[in-house]
C-alpha positions as CSV (number, residue, x, y, z in Angstrom):
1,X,2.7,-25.5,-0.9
2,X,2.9,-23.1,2.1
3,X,0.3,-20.5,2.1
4,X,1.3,-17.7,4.6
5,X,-1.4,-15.0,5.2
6,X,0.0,-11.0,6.6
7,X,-2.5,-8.7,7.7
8,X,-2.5,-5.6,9.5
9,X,-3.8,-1.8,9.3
10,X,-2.7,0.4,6.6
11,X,0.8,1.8,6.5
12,X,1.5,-1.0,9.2
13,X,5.1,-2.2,7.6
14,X,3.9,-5.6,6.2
15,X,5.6,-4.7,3.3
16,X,8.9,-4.7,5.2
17,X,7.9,-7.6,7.5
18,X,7.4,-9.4,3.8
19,X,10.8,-8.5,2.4
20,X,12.5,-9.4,5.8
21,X,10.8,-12.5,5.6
22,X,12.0,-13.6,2.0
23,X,15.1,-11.6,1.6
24,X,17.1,-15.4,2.4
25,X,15.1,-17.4,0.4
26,X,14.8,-18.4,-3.2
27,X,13.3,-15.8,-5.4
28,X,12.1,-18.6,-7.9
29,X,10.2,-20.7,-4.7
30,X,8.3,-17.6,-3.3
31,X,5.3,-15.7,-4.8
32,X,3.4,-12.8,-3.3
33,X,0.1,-11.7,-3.8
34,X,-1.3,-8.4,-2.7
35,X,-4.4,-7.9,-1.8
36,X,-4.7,-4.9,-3.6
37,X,-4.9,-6.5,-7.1
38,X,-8.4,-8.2,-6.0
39,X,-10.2,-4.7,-5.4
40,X,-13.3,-5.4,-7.8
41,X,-13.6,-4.2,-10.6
42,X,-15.4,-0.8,-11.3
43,X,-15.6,0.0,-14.9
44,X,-18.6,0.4,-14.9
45,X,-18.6,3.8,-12.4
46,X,-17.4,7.4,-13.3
47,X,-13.6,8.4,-12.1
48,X,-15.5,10.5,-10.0
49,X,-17.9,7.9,-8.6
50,X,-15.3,5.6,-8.4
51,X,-13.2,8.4,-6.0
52,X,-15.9,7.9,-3.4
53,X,-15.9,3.8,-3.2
54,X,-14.3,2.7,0.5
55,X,-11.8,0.7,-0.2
56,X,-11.0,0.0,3.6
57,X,-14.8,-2.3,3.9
58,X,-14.1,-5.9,3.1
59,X,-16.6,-5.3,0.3
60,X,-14.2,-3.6,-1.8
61,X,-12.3,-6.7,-2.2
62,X,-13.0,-9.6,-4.8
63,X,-12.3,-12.2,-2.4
64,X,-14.5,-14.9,-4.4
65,X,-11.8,-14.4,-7.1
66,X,-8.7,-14.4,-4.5
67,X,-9.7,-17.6,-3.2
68,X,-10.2,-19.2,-6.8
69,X,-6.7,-17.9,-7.6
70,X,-5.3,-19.8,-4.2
71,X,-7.2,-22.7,-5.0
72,X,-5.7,-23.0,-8.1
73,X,-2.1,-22.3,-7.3
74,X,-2.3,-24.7,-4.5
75,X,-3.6,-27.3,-7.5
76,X,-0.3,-26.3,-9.4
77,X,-2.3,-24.3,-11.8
78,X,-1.0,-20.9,-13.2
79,X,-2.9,-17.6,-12.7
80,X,-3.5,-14.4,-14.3
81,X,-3.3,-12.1,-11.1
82,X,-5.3,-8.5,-11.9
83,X,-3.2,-5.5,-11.3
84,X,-4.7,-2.4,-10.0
85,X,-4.2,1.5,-10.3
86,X,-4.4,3.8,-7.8
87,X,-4.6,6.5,-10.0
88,X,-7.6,5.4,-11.8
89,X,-9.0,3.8,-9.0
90,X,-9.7,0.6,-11.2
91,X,-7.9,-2.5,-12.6
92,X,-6.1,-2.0,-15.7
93,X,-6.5,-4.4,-18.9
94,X,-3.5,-6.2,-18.3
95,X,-3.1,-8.6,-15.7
96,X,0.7,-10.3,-14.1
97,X,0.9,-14.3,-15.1
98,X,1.6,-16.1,-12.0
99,X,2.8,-19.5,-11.5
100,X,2.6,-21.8,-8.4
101,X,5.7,-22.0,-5.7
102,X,6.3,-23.8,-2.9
103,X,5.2,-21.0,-0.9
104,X,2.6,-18.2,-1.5
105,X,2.4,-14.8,0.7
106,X,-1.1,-12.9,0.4
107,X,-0.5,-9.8,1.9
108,X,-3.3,-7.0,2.9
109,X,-4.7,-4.7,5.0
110,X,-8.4,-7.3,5.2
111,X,-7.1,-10.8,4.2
112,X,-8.2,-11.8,7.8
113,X,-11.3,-10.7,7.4
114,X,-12.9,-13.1,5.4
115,X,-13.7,-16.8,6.8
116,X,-12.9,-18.7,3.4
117,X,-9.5,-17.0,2.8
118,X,-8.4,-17.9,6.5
119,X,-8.9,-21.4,6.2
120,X,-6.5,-21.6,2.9
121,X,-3.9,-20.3,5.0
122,X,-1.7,-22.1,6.7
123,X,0.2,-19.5,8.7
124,X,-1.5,-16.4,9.6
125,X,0.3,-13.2,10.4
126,X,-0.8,-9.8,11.8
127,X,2.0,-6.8,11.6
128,X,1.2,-4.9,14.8
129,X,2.0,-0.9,14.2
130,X,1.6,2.7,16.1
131,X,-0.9,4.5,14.9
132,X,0.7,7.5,14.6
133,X,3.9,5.7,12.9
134,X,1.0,3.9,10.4
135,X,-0.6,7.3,9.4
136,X,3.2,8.8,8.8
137,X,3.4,5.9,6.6
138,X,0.6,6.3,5.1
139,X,0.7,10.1,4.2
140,X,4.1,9.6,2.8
141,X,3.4,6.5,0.4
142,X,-0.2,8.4,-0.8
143,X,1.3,11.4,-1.9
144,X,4.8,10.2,-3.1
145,X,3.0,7.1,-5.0
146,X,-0.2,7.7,-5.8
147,X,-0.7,11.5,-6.7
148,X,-3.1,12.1,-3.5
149,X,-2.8,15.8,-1.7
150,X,-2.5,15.8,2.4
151,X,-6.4,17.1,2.5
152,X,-7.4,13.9,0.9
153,X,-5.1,11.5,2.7
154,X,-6.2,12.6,6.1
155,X,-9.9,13.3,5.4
156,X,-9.9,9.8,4.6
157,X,-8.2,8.7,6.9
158,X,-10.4,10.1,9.8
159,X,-13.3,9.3,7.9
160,X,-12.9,6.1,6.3
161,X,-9.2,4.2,7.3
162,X,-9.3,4.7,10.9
163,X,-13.2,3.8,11.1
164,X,-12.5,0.7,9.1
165,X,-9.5,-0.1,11.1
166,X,-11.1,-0.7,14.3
167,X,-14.1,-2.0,12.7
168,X,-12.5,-5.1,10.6
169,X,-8.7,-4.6,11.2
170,X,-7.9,-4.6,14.5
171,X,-10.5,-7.3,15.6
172,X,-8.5,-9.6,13.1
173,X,-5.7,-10.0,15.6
174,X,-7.4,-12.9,17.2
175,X,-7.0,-15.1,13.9
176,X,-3.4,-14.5,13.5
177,X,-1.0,-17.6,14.7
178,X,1.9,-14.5,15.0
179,X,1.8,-10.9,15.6
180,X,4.8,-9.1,14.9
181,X,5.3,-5.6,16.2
182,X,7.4,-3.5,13.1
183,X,9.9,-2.3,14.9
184,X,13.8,-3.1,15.5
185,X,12.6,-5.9,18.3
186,X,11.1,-8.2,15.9
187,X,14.1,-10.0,14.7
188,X,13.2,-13.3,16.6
189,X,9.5,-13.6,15.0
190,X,10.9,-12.8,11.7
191,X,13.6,-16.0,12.2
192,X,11.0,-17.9,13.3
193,X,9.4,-17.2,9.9
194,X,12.2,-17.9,7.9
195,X,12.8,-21.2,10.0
196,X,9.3,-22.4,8.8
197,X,9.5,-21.6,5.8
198,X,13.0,-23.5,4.9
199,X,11.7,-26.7,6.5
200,X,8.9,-26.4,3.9
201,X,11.7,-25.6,0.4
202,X,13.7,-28.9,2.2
Protein backbone atom coordinates (compact mmCIF):
# COMPACT_ATOMS: atom_id res chain seq x y z
CA UNK A 1 0.00 0.00 0.00
CA UNK A 2 1.04 3.55 -1.03
CA UNK A 3 0.25 6.09 1.52
CA UNK A 4 0.44 9.62 -0.13
CA UNK A 5 0.08 12.57 2.32
CA UNK A 6 -1.30 16.48 0.56
CA UNK A 7 -1.16 19.32 2.73
CA UNK A 8 -1.31 22.90 2.23
CA UNK A 9 -3.31 26.12 3.45
CA UNK A 10 -6.93 26.45 3.05
CA UNK A 11 -8.50 26.99 -0.26
CA UNK A 12 -4.93 26.04 -1.65
CA UNK A 13 -6.31 23.67 -4.66
CA UNK A 14 -5.36 20.24 -3.17
CA UNK A 15 -8.57 19.22 -4.05
CA UNK A 16 -7.71 19.76 -7.76
CA UNK A 17 -3.94 18.67 -7.30
CA UNK A 18 -5.94 15.25 -5.94
CA UNK A 19 -8.25 14.80 -8.90
CA UNK A 20 -5.31 15.61 -11.37
CA UNK A 21 -3.46 13.19 -9.64
CA UNK A 22 -6.04 10.20 -9.93
CA UNK A 23 -8.02 11.20 -12.77
CA UNK A 24 -5.82 8.16 -14.85
CA UNK A 25 -5.92 5.69 -12.50
CA UNK A 26 -8.16 2.99 -11.27
CA UNK A 27 -11.16 4.25 -9.26
CA UNK A 28 -11.34 0.74 -7.47
CA UNK A 29 -7.21 0.98 -6.41
CA UNK A 30 -7.44 4.56 -4.98
CA UNK A 31 -9.06 5.74 -1.63
CA UNK A 32 -9.05 9.23 -0.28
CA UNK A 33 -9.34 10.40 3.01
CA UNK A 34 -10.02 13.92 4.10
CA UNK A 35 -8.90 15.31 6.90
CA UNK A 36 -11.91 16.94 7.64
CA UNK A 37 -13.86 13.79 8.70
CA UNK A 38 -11.37 13.39 11.87
CA UNK A 39 -12.43 16.88 13.37
CA UNK A 40 -13.32 15.54 16.99
CA UNK A 41 -16.21 15.00 17.95
CA UNK A 42 -18.27 17.80 19.88
CA UNK A 43 -21.61 16.56 20.95
CA UNK A 44 -21.18 17.37 23.83
CA UNK A 45 -20.97 21.51 23.16
CA UNK A 46 -24.00 23.90 22.22
CA UNK A 47 -24.30 24.87 18.24
CA UNK A 48 -23.38 27.94 19.56
CA UNK A 49 -20.26 26.84 21.52
CA UNK A 50 -19.40 24.66 18.92
CA UNK A 51 -19.44 28.00 16.33
CA UNK A 52 -16.47 29.37 18.25
CA UNK A 53 -14.09 26.01 18.26
CA UNK A 54 -10.78 26.78 15.81
CA UNK A 55 -10.78 24.42 13.54
CA UNK A 56 -7.45 25.67 11.89
CA UNK A 57 -5.17 24.45 15.54
CA UNK A 58 -4.03 20.88 15.05
CA UNK A 59 -6.10 20.33 18.14
CA UNK A 60 -9.25 20.30 16.33
CA UNK A 61 -8.26 17.20 14.66
CA UNK A 62 -8.68 13.48 16.04
CA UNK A 63 -5.43 12.48 14.74
CA UNK A 64 -5.10 9.47 17.33
CA UNK A 65 -8.12 8.08 15.46
CA UNK A 66 -6.67 8.98 11.77
CA UNK A 67 -3.70 7.17 12.46
CA UNK A 68 -5.64 4.03 13.83
CA UNK A 69 -7.63 4.18 10.68
CA UNK A 70 -4.17 4.22 8.47
CA UNK A 71 -2.83 1.60 10.58
CA UNK A 72 -5.54 -0.50 9.87
CA UNK A 73 -5.98 -0.05 6.22
CA UNK A 74 -2.32 -0.53 5.68
CA UNK A 75 -3.09 -4.05 7.69
CA UNK A 76 -5.89 -4.72 4.99
CA UNK A 77 -8.49 -4.05 7.51
CA UNK A 78 -11.72 -2.09 6.54
CA UNK A 79 -12.74 1.22 8.21
CA UNK A 80 -15.64 3.11 9.20
CA UNK A 81 -14.41 6.69 8.18
CA UNK A 82 -16.57 9.63 10.32
CA UNK A 83 -18.19 12.05 8.07
CA UNK A 84 -18.52 15.62 9.14
CA UNK A 85 -20.98 18.70 8.70
CA UNK A 86 -20.15 21.93 8.27
CA UNK A 87 -23.37 23.03 8.97
CA UNK A 88 -23.59 21.59 12.34
CA UNK A 89 -20.24 21.95 13.06
CA UNK A 90 -20.06 18.20 14.28
CA UNK A 91 -19.93 14.58 12.88
CA UNK A 92 -23.03 13.12 11.93
CA UNK A 93 -24.29 9.51 13.15
CA UNK A 94 -23.47 7.88 10.08
CA UNK A 95 -20.09 7.18 9.12
CA UNK A 96 -18.63 6.10 4.98
CA UNK A 97 -17.27 2.13 5.08
CA UNK A 98 -13.93 2.23 3.70
CA UNK A 99 -11.91 -0.62 2.48
CA UNK A 100 -8.05 -0.84 1.89
CA UNK A 101 -6.43 -0.02 -1.78
CA UNK A 102 -3.34 -0.18 -3.09
CA UNK A 103 -2.96 3.42 -2.48
CA UNK A 104 -4.44 5.86 0.13
CA UNK A 105 -4.45 9.85 -0.23
CA UNK A 106 -5.02 11.80 3.21
CA UNK A 107 -5.62 15.06 2.17
CA UNK A 108 -5.76 18.37 4.62
CA UNK A 109 -5.06 21.53 5.44
CA UNK A 110 -2.73 20.01 9.06
CA UNK A 111 -1.87 16.42 8.00
CA UNK A 112 1.77 17.56 8.19
CA UNK A 113 1.53 18.76 11.34
CA UNK A 114 1.51 15.92 13.42
CA UNK A 115 4.83 13.69 13.87
CA UNK A 116 3.01 10.16 13.90
CA UNK A 117 0.87 10.83 10.78
CA UNK A 118 4.10 11.83 8.79
CA UNK A 119 5.88 8.77 9.34
CA UNK A 120 2.80 6.56 7.86
CA UNK A 121 3.30 8.43 4.85
CA UNK A 122 5.21 7.50 2.25
CA UNK A 123 5.04 10.44 -0.07
CA UNK A 124 4.36 13.76 1.37
CA UNK A 125 2.93 16.62 -0.62
CA UNK A 126 2.42 20.31 0.01
CA UNK A 127 0.07 22.30 -2.65
CA UNK A 128 1.84 25.72 -2.66
CA UNK A 129 -1.05 28.67 -3.36
CA UNK A 130 -1.32 32.70 -3.45
CA UNK A 131 -2.74 33.95 -0.77
CA UNK A 132 -5.02 36.13 -2.27
CA UNK A 133 -6.03 33.22 -4.89
CA UNK A 134 -6.49 30.79 -1.52
CA UNK A 135 -8.90 33.37 0.27
CA UNK A 136 -10.94 33.79 -3.22
CA UNK A 137 -11.21 30.16 -2.83
CA UNK A 138 -12.11 30.10 0.22
CA UNK A 139 -14.90 32.77 0.31
CA UNK A 140 -16.49 31.17 -2.65
CA UNK A 141 -16.59 27.35 -1.32
CA UNK A 142 -17.81 28.91 2.46
CA UNK A 143 -20.64 30.56 1.17
CA UNK A 144 -21.69 28.42 -1.87
CA UNK A 145 -21.21 25.15 0.41
CA UNK A 146 -21.54 25.67 3.66
CA UNK A 147 -24.27 28.42 4.39
CA UNK A 148 -21.48 30.97 5.84
CA UNK A 149 -22.04 34.96 5.13
CA UNK A 150 -18.82 37.03 3.82
CA UNK A 151 -18.65 38.77 7.54
CA UNK A 152 -18.03 35.42 8.93
CA UNK A 153 -15.74 34.01 6.25
CA UNK A 154 -13.27 36.89 6.44
CA UNK A 155 -13.47 37.63 10.26
CA UNK A 156 -12.23 34.24 10.48
CA UNK A 157 -10.07 34.31 8.22
CA UNK A 158 -8.11 37.31 9.65
CA UNK A 159 -8.57 36.05 12.99
CA UNK A 160 -8.26 32.52 13.00
CA UNK A 161 -7.17 30.90 9.19
CA UNK A 162 -4.46 33.26 8.38
CA UNK A 163 -3.03 33.14 12.10
CA UNK A 164 -3.08 29.39 11.95
CA UNK A 165 -1.62 29.33 8.54
CA UNK A 166 1.56 30.75 9.32
CA UNK A 167 1.65 29.23 12.66
CA UNK A 168 1.30 25.30 11.65
CA UNK A 169 0.76 25.51 7.83
CA UNK A 170 3.25 27.10 6.24
CA UNK A 171 6.18 25.83 8.51
CA UNK A 172 4.98 22.24 7.15
CA UNK A 173 6.71 22.85 3.85
CA UNK A 174 9.87 21.47 5.14
CA UNK A 175 8.33 17.93 5.57
CA UNK A 176 6.94 17.65 2.21
CA UNK A 177 9.11 15.31 -0.43
CA UNK A 178 7.09 17.67 -3.32
CA UNK A 179 5.67 21.02 -3.39
CA UNK A 180 3.52 21.76 -6.12
CA UNK A 181 2.47 25.27 -7.00
CA UNK A 182 -1.55 25.14 -8.27
CA UNK A 183 -1.34 26.72 -11.13
CA UNK A 184 -1.15 25.78 -15.03
CA UNK A 185 2.93 25.11 -14.61
CA UNK A 186 2.48 22.12 -12.53
CA UNK A 187 1.91 19.61 -15.09
CA UNK A 188 5.46 17.92 -14.72
CA UNK A 189 5.02 17.39 -10.69
CA UNK A 190 1.62 16.06 -11.19
CA UNK A 191 3.24 13.31 -13.98
CA UNK A 192 5.72 12.67 -11.73
CA UNK A 193 2.89 11.72 -9.28
CA UNK A 194 1.05 9.65 -11.47
CA UNK A 195 4.46 7.87 -12.54
CA UNK A 196 4.81 6.78 -8.84
CA UNK A 197 1.92 5.80 -8.35
CA UNK A 198 1.51 3.27 -11.50
CA UNK A 199 4.83 1.58 -10.63
CA UNK A 200 3.11 0.90 -7.26
CA UNK A 201 -0.71 -0.70 -9.09
CA UNK A 202 2.17 -2.78 -11.49
Amino acid sequence: MLIIGIAGGTGCGKTTVVQQIIDELPKNEVCIISQDSYYKDTSHLSFEERTKINFDHPQAIDFDLLVTHLEELRKGNTIEQPIYSFVEHNRIKETETTVPTKVVIVEGILILTNPEIRKLFDIKIYVHADSDERLIRRLKRDMAERGRDLEEVLNRYQNTLKPMHLQFIEPTKEYADLIIPNNKYNTVAIELMRTIIHQKLI
